[in-house]
Each structure stands twice: as structure tokens, then as C-alpha cells.
py3Dmol code that shows the C-alpha trace and the ligand (Angstrom):
import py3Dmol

protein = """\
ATOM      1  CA  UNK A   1       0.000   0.000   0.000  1.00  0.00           C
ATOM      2  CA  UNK A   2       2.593   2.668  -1.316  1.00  0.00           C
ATOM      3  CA  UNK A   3       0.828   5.966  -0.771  1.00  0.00           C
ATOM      4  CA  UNK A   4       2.312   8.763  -3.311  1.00  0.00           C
ATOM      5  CA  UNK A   5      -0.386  12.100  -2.949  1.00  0.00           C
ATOM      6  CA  UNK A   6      -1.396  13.938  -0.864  1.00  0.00           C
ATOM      7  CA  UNK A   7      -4.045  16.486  -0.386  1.00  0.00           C
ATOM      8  CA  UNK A   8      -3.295  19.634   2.150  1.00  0.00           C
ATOM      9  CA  UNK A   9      -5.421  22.947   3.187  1.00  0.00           C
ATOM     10  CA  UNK A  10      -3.545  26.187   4.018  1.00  0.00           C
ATOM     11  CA  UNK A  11      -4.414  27.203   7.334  1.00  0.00           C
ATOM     12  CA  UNK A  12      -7.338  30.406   6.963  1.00  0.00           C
ATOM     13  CA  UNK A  13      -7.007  33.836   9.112  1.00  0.00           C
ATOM     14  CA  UNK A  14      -9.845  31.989  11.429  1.00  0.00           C
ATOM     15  CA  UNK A  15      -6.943  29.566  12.952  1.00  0.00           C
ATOM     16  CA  UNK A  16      -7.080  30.832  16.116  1.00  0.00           C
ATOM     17  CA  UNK A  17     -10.870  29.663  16.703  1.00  0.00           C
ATOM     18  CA  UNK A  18      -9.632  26.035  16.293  1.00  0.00           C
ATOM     19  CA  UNK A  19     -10.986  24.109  19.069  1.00  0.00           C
ATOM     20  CA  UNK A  20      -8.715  22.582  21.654  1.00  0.00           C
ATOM     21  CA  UNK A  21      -9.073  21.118  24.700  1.00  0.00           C
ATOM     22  CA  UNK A  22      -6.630  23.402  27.217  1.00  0.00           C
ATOM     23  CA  UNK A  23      -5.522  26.777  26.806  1.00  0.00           C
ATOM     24  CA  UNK A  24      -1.923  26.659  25.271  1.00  0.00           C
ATOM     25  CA  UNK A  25      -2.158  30.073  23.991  1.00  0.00           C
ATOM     26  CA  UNK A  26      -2.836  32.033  21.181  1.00  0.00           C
ATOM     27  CA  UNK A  27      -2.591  30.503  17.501  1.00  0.00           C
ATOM     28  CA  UNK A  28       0.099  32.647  15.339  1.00  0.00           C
ATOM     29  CA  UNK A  29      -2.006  32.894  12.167  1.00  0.00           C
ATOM     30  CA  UNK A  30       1.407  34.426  10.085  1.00  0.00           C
ATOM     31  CA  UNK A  31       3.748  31.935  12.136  1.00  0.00           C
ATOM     32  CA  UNK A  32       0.671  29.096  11.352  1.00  0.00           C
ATOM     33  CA  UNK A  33       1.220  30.080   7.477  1.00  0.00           C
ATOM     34  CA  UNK A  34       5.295  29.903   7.235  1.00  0.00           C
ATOM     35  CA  UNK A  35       5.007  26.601   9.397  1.00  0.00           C
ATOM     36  CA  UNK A  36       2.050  24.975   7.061  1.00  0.00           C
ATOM     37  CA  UNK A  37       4.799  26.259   4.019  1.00  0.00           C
ATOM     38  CA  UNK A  38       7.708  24.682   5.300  1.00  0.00           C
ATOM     39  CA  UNK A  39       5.738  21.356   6.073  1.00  0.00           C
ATOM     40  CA  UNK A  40       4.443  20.902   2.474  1.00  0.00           C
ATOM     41  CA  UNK A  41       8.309  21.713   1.030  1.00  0.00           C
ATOM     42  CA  UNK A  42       9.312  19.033   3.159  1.00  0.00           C
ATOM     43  CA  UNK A  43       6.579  16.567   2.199  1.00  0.00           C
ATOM     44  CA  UNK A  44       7.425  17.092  -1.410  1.00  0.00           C
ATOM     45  CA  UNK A  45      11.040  16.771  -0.651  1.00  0.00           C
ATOM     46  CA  UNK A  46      10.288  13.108   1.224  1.00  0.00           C
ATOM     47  CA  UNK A  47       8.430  12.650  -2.408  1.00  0.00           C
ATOM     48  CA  UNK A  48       5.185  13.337  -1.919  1.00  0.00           C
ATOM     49  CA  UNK A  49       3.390  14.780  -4.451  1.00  0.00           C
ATOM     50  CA  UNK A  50       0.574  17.129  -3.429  1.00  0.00           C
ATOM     51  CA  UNK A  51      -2.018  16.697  -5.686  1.00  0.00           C
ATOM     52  CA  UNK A  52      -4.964  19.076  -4.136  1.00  0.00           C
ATOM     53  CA  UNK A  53      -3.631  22.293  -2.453  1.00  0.00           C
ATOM     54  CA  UNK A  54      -6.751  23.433  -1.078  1.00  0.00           C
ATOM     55  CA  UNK A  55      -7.798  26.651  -0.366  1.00  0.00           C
ATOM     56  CA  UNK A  56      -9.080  27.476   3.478  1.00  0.00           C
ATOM     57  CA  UNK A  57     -12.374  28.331   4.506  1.00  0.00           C
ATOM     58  CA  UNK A  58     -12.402  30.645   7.477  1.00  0.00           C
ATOM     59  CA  UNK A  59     -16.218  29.641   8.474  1.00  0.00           C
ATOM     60  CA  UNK A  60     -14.551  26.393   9.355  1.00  0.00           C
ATOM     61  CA  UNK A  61     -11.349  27.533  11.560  1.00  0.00           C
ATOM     62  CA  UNK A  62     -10.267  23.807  12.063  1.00  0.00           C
ATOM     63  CA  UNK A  63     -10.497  22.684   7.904  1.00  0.00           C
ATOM     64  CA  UNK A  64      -6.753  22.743   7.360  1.00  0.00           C
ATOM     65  CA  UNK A  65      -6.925  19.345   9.453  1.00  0.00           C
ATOM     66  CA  UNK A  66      -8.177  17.433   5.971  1.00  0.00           C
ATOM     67  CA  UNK A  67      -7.592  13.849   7.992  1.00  0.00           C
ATOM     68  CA  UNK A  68     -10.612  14.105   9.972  1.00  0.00           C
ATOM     69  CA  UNK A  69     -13.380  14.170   7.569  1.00  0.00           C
ATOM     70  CA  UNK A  70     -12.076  11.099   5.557  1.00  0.00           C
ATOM     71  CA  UNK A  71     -10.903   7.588   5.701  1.00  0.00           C
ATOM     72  CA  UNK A  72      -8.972   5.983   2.690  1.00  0.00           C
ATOM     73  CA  UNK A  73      -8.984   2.608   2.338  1.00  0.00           C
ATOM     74  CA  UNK A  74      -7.504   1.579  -1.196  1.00  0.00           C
ATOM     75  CA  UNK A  75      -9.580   2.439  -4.094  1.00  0.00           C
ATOM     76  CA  UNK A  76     -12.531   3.293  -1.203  1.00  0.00           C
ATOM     77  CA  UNK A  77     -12.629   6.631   0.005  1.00  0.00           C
ATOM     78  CA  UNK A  78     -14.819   6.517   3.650  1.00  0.00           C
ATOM     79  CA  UNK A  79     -16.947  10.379   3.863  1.00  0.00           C
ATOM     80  CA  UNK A  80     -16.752  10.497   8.004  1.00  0.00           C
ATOM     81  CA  UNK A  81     -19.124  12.090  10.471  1.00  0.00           C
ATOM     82  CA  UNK A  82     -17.260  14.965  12.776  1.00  0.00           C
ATOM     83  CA  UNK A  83     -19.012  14.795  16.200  1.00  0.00           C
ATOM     84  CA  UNK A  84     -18.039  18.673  16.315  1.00  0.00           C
ATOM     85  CA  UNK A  85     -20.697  20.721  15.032  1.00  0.00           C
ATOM     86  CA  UNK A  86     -18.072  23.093  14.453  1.00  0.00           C
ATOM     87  CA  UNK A  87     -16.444  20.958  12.190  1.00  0.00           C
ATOM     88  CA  UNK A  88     -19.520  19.737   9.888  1.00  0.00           C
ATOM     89  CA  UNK A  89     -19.130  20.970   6.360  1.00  0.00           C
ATOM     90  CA  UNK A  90     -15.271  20.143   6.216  1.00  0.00           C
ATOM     91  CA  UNK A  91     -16.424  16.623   4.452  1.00  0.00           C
ATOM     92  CA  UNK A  92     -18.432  17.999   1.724  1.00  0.00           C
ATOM     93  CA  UNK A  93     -15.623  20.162   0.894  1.00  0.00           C
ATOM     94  CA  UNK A  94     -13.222  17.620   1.233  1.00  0.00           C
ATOM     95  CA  UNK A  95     -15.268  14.986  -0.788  1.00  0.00           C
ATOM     96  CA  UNK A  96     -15.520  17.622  -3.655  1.00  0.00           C
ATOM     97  CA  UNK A  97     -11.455  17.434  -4.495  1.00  0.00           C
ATOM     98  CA  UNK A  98     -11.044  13.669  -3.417  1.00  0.00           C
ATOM     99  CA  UNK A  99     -13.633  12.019  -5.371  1.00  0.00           C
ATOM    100  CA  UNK A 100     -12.215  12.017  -8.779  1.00  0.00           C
ATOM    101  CA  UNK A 101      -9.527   9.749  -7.192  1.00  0.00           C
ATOM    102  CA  UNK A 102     -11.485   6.928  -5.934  1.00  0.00           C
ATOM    103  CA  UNK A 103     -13.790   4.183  -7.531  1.00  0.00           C
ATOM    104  CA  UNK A 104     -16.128   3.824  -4.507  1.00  0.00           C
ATOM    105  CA  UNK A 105     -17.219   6.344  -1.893  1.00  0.00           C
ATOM    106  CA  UNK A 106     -19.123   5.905   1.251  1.00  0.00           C
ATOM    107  CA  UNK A 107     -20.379   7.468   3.944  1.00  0.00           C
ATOM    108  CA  UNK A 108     -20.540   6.941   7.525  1.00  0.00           C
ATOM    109  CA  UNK A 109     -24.040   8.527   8.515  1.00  0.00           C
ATOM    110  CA  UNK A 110     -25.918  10.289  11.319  1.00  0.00           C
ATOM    111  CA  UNK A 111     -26.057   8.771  14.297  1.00  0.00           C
ATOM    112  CA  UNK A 112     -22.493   6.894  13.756  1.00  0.00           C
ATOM    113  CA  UNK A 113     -19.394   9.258  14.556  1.00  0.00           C
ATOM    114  CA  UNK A 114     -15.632   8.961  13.444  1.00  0.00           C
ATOM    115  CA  UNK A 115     -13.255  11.405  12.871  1.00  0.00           C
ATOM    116  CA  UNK A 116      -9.985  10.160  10.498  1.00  0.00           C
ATOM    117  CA  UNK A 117      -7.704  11.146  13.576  1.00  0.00           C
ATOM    118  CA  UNK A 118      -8.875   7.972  15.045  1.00  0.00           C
ATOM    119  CA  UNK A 119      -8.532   5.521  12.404  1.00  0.00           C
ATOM    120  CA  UNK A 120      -5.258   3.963  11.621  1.00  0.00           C
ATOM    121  CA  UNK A 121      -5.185   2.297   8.746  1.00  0.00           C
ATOM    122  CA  UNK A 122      -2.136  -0.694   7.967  1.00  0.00           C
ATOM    123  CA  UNK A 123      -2.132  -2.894   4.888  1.00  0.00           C
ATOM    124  CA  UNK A 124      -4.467  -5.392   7.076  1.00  0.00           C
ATOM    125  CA  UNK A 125      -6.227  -4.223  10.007  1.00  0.00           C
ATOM    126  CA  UNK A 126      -7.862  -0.795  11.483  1.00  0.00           C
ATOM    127  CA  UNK A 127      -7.108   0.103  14.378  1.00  0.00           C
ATOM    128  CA  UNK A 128      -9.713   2.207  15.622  1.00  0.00           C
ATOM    129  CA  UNK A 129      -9.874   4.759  18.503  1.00  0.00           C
ATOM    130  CA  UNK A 130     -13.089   4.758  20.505  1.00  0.00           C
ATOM    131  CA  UNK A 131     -12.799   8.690  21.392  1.00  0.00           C
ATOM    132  CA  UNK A 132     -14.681  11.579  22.224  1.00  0.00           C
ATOM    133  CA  UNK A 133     -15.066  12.282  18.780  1.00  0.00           C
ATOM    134  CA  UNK A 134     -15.203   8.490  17.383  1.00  0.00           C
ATOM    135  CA  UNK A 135     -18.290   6.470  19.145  1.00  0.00           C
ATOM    136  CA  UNK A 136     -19.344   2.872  19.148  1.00  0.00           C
ATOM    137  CA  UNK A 137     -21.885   3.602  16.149  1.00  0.00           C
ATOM    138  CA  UNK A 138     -19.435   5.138  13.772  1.00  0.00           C
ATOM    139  CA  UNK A 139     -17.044   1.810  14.667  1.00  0.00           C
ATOM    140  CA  UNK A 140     -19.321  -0.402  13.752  1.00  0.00           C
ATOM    141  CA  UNK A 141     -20.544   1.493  10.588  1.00  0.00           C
ATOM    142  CA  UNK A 142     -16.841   1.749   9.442  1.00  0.00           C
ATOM    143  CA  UNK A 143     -16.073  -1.907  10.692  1.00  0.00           C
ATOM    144  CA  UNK A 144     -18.952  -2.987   7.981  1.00  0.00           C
ATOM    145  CA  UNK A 145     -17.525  -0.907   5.169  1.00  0.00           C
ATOM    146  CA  UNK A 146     -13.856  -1.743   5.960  1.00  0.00           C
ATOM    147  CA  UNK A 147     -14.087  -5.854   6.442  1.00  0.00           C
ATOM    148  CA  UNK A 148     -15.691  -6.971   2.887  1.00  0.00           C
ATOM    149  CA  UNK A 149     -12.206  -4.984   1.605  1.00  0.00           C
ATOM    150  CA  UNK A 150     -10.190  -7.546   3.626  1.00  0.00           C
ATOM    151  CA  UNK A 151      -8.927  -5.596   6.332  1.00  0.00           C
ATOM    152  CA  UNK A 152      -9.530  -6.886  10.329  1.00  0.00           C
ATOM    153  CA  UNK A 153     -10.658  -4.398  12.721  1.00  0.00           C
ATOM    154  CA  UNK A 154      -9.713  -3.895  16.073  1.00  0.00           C
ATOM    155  CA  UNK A 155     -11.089  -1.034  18.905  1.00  0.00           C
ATOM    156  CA  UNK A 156      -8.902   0.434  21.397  1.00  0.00           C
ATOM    157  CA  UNK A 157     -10.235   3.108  23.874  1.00  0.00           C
ATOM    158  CA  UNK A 158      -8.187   5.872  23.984  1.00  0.00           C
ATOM    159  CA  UNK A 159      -7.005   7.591  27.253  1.00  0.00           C
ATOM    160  CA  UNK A 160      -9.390  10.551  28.531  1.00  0.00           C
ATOM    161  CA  UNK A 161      -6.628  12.750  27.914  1.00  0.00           C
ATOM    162  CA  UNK A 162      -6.379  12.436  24.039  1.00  0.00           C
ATOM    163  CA  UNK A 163      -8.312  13.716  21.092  1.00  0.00           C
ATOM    164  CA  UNK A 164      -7.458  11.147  18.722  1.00  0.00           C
ATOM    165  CA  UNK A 165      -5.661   7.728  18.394  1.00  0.00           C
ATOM    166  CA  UNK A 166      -3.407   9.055  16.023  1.00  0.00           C
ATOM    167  CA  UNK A 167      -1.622  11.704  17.938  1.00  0.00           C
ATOM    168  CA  UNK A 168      -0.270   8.131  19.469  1.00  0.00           C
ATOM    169  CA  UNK A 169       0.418   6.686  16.449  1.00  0.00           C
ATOM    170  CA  UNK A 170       0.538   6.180  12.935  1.00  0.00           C
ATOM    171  CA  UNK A 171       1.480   3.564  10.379  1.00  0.00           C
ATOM    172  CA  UNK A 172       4.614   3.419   7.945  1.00  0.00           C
ATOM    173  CA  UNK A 173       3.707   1.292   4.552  1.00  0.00           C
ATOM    174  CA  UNK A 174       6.877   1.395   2.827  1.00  0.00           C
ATOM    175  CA  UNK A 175       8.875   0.231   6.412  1.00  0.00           C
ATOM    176  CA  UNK A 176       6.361  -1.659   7.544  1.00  0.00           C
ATOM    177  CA  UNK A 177       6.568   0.185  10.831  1.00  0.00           C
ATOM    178  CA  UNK A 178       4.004   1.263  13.384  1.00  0.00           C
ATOM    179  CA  UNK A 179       5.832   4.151  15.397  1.00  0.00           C
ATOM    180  CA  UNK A 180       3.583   4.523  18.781  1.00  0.00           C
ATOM    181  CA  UNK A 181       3.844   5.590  22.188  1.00  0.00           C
ATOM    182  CA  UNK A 182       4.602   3.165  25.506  1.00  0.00           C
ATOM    183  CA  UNK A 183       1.307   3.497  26.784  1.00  0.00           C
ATOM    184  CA  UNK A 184      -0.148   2.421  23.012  1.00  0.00           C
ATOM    185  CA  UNK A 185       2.576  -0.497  22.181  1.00  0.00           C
ATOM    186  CA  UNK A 186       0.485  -3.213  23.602  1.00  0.00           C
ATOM    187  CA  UNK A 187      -2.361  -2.447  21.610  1.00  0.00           C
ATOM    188  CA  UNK A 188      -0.218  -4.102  18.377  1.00  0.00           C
ATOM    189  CA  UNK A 189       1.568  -6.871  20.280  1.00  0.00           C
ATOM    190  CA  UNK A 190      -0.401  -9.092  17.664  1.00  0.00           C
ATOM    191  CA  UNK A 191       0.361  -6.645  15.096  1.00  0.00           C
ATOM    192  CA  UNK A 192       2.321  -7.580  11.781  1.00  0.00           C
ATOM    193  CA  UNK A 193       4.237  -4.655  11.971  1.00  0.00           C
ATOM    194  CA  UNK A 194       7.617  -3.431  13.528  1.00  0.00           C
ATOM    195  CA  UNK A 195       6.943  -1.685  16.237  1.00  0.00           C
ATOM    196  CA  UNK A 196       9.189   1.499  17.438  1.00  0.00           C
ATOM    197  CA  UNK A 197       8.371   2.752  20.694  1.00  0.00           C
ATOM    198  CA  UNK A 198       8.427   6.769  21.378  1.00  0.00           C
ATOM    199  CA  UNK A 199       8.172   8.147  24.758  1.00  0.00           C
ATOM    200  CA  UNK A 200       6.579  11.518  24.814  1.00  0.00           C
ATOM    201  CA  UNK A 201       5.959  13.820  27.564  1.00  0.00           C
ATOM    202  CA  UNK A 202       2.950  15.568  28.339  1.00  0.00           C
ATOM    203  CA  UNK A 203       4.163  18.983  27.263  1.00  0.00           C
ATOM    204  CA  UNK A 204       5.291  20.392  23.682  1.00  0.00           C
ATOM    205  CA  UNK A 205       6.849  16.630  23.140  1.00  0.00           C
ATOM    206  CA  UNK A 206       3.293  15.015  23.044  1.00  0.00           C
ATOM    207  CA  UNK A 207       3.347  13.997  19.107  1.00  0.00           C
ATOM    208  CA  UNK A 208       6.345  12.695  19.407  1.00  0.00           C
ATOM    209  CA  UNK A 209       4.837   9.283  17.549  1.00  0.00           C
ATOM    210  CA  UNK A 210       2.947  11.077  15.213  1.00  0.00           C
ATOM    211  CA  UNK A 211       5.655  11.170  12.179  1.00  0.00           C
ATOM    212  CA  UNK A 212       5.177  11.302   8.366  1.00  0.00           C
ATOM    213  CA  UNK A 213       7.663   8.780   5.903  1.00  0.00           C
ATOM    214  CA  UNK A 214       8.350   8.252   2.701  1.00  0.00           C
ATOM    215  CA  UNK A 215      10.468   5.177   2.236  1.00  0.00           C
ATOM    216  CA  UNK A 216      13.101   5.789   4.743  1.00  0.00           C
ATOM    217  CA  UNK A 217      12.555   9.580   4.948  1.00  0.00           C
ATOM    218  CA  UNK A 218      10.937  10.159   8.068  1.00  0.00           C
ATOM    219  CA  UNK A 219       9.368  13.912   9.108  1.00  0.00           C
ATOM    220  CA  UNK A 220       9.215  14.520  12.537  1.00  0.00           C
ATOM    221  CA  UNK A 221       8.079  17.130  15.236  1.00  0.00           C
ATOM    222  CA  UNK A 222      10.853  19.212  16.512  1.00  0.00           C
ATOM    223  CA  UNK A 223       9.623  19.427  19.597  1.00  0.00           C
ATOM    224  CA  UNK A 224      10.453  15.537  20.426  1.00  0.00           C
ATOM    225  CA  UNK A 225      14.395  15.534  19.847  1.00  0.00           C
ATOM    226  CA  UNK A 226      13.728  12.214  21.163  1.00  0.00           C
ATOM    227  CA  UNK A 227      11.702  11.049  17.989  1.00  0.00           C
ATOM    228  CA  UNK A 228      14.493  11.807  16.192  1.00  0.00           C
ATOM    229  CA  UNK A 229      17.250  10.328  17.946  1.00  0.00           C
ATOM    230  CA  UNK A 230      15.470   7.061  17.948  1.00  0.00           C
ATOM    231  CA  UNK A 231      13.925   6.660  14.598  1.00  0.00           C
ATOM    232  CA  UNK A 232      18.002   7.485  12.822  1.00  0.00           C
ATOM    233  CA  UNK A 233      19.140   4.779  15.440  1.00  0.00           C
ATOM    234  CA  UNK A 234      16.876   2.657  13.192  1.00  0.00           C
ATOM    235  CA  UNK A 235      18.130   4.424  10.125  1.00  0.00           C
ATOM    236  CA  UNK A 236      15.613   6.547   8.561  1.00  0.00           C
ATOM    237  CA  UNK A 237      16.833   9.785   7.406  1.00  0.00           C
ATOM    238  CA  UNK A 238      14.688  12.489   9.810  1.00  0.00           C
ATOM    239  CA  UNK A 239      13.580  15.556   8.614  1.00  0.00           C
ATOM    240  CA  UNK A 240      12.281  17.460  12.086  1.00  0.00           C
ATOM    241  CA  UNK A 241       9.759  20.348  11.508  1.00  0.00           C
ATOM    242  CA  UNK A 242       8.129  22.813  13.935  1.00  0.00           C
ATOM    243  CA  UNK A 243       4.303  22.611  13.873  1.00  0.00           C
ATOM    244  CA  UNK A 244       4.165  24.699  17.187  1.00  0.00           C
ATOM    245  CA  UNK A 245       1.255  26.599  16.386  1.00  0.00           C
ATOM    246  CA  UNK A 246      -0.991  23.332  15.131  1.00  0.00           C
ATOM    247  CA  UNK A 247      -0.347  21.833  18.035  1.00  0.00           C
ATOM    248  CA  UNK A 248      -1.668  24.316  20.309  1.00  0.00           C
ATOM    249  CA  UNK A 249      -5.006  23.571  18.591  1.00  0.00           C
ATOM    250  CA  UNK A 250      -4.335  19.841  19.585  1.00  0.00           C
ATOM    251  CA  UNK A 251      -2.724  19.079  15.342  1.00  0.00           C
ATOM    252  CA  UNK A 252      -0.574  16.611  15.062  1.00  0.00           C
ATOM    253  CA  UNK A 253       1.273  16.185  11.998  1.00  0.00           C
ATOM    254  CA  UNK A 254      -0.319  13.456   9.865  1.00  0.00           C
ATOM    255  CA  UNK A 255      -4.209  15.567  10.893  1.00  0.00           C
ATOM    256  CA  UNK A 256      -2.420  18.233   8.086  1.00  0.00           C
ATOM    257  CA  UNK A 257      -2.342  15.975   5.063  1.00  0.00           C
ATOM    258  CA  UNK A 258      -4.976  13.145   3.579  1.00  0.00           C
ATOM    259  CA  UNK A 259      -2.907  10.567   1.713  1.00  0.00           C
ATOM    260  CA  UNK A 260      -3.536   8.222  -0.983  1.00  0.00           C
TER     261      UNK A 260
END
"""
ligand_1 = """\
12
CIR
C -10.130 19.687 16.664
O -10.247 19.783 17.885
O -10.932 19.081 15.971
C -8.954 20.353 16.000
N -8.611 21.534 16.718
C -7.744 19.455 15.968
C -7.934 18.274 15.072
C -6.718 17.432 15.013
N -6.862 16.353 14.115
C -6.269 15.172 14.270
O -5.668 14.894 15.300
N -6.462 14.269 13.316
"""
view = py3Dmol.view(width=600, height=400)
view.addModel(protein, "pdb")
view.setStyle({"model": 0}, {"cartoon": {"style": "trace"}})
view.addModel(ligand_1, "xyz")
view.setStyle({"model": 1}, {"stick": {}})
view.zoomTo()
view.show()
């Protein structure tokens, strides 16, 4: 499951009104911009090639997050339901530049919930965050779309403190590597996958796990030296950048780009 595109959304002048869930101060909507900038350059220097380069919408302050309102699952692109209100509207947007790219589209529909943050998706299973934003309903709905396509799925409940399962973790095709935090790694002791462990602290270092790769380019959050440290001792070529001002709005990385 090589992955070459991507689709991204510069961030809009509304940034600041992202939701989050503690106060970690303002949102630096220039700073947010020249970030956003340098993030792409680097994606297309891993070799990525963005494909959609959407523009923002500042009636929805959080849209530059384009992983929430989707799931991609081979030639199936998954329409999700945002449990923010807030939010609602991102996936017709999104759905409008994506579906020219996929065969088969489907929807996950009111009352189910699940946000793309909390789906991690590996060549066989999904792992599947039960969240505030993801609930039992939107699980099962996606568990019915995702299993005739051959892929297993598998629930884990995600600690109070966490938007989304991916700011935990996220999944490496061309390595075959699932980078995750401690807490996490027992989650995929069945898993197929290597498994690199990242320990993150509960500050500025908390996306530590949350990296981007291209074959053995890896992109990482500057704010986890750690990340970095670990993932060359297992010889990927890192490529740390500072999403400072995404984070503050609870962003990881991988919630900035869609790939297929
Ligand atoms: C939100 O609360 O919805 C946004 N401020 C952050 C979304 C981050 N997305 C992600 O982790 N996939």
C-alpha cells in the first residue's frame, strides 16, 4: 500500500478559533502560514506529491486538518461524520477534491461518529480509537464498510486525555513500521508490523509518535528531539519540523495531510 499524494489545506485567518481542549495560547495565524509552508516543502522533498492544495475556509477555523473528515482505504474513500458541530461541512468540501480519485465512496451517517484522527489504517487491520469524537456507532458502521475490503478491525479506547488515536500513532507502509507511544505499544503486540516505541511527555513533546515517511525519509516534530534520535538509530533519514502553532489547537502532523 505505497501511498504517493497527498491532499493539504492552508491554514485560513480563522486559525485561532480552532478548538482545543486546554488553553496553550494564542494561535500565530502568520507563524501558522510559514510553518504549514515549510511542512508541504518538506513533504514534497520526502516525495510526496501534493495533488490538491486546497484553499481554506475561514467559516470552518479547524479545515486545514483534511484527515478528519475522511478515511482511505484503497480504491474506497470513507466520507466520516465529525461529532463537532463546528467541524460539519469540512467533508463535503473535502469529498468535492477527493472524489475524482477513488472508484467507490461511502459514507458513515448520522447517528455513527468517526473522525480520520482515530482511524489507523495498515495494509491489514484498522485500528480504531473509541474517542470523544469516534463512538461505538461510527465503529461499527466503518467496521462494515472496511471488512468486505479484507482488512480486520480492532477497537482500542483511547485515554481521557487524548483527542485522537493518532496523535499516538501512525502507520509506515513502505517500512512496515508502526511508530507509537509506551502506553499504546500493547495495543499491536499481535500486530504484523515493527513496532518502534516513542516516549513523549505531556508537554510540547506530546506527538512525538505522530511522524510522516516516505520510504526511509521520516518527518518529525521538533519538539520531540527524542523522535528523532530514535527513529536514525533505526536508520531513517529524519527531517524534524516545527508545527508549534498546530499543536496548540491539539494538530498533530499526519491531521495536516490526507494521503492516498
Ligand atoms: C479539533 O479539535 O478538531 C482540531 N482543533 C484538531 C484536530 C486534530 N486532528 C487530528 O488529530 N487528526
Amino acid at each position: 500500500m505505497s501511498q504517493n499524494f497527498a491532499i493539504v489545506r492552508t491554514p485560513g485567518k480563522t486559525i485561532n478559533r480552532g478548538l482545543r481542549i486546554f488553553d496553550r495560547g494564542e494561535v500565530d495565524v502568520d507563524l501558522a502560514r510559514e510553518q504549514h509552508e515549510k511542512f508541504c516543502r518538506v513533504l514534497k522533498d520526502i516525495g510526496y506529491n501534493i495533488v490538491v492544495w486546497m484553499s481554506s475556509n475561514d467559516g470552518l477555523p479547524d479545515s486545514v486538518f483534511v484527515e478528519d473528515p475522511a478515511v482511505i482505504l484503497g480504491d474506497t474513500l470513507v466520507m466520516t461524520r465529525l461529532a463537532r458541530p463546528e467541524r460539519r461541512g469540512e467533508e463535503k468540501e473535502l469529498e468535492k477534491e477527493l472524489q475524482m480519485h477513488f472508484q467507490n465512496i461511502q459514507r458513515i451517517t448520522d447517528p455513527g461518529l468517526v473522525e480520520g484522527g482515530d482511524v489507523l489504517v495498515t495494509d491489514d487491520t484498522l485500528y480504531i480509537g473509541l474517542s470523544k469524537r469516534t463512538d461505538i456507532v461510527g465503529i461499527n458502521q466503518l467496521s462494515r464498510i472496511a471488512e468486505p475490503l479484507g482488512y480486520n478491525t480492532k477497537t482500542i479506547i483511547l485515554p481521557d486525555d487524548r483527542l485522537h488515536l493518532k496523535g499516538e500513532v501512525t502507520y509506515h507502509p513502505d517500512t512496515n513500521t508502526i511508530t507509537t507511544t509506551p502506553r499504546l505499544a500493547p495495543e499491536f503486540k499481535n500486530a504484523q508490523q515493527r513496532i518502534i516505541e516513542i516516549p513523549v511527555d505531556d508537554g510540547l513533546g506530546r506527538f512525538g509518535a505522530n511522524c510522516i515517511s516516505k520510504g526511509n525519509k521520516i518527518i518529525t516534530t521538533s519538539e520531540c528531539p527524542m523522535a528523532e534520535k530514535i527513529l536514525s538509530g533505526y536508520g531513517y533519514e529524519v527531517f524534524p519540523v516545527d508545527l508549534s502553532e498546530f499543536n496548540k489547537i491539539d494538530g498533530a502532523m499526519s491531521c495536516l495531510a490526507k494521503f492516498f
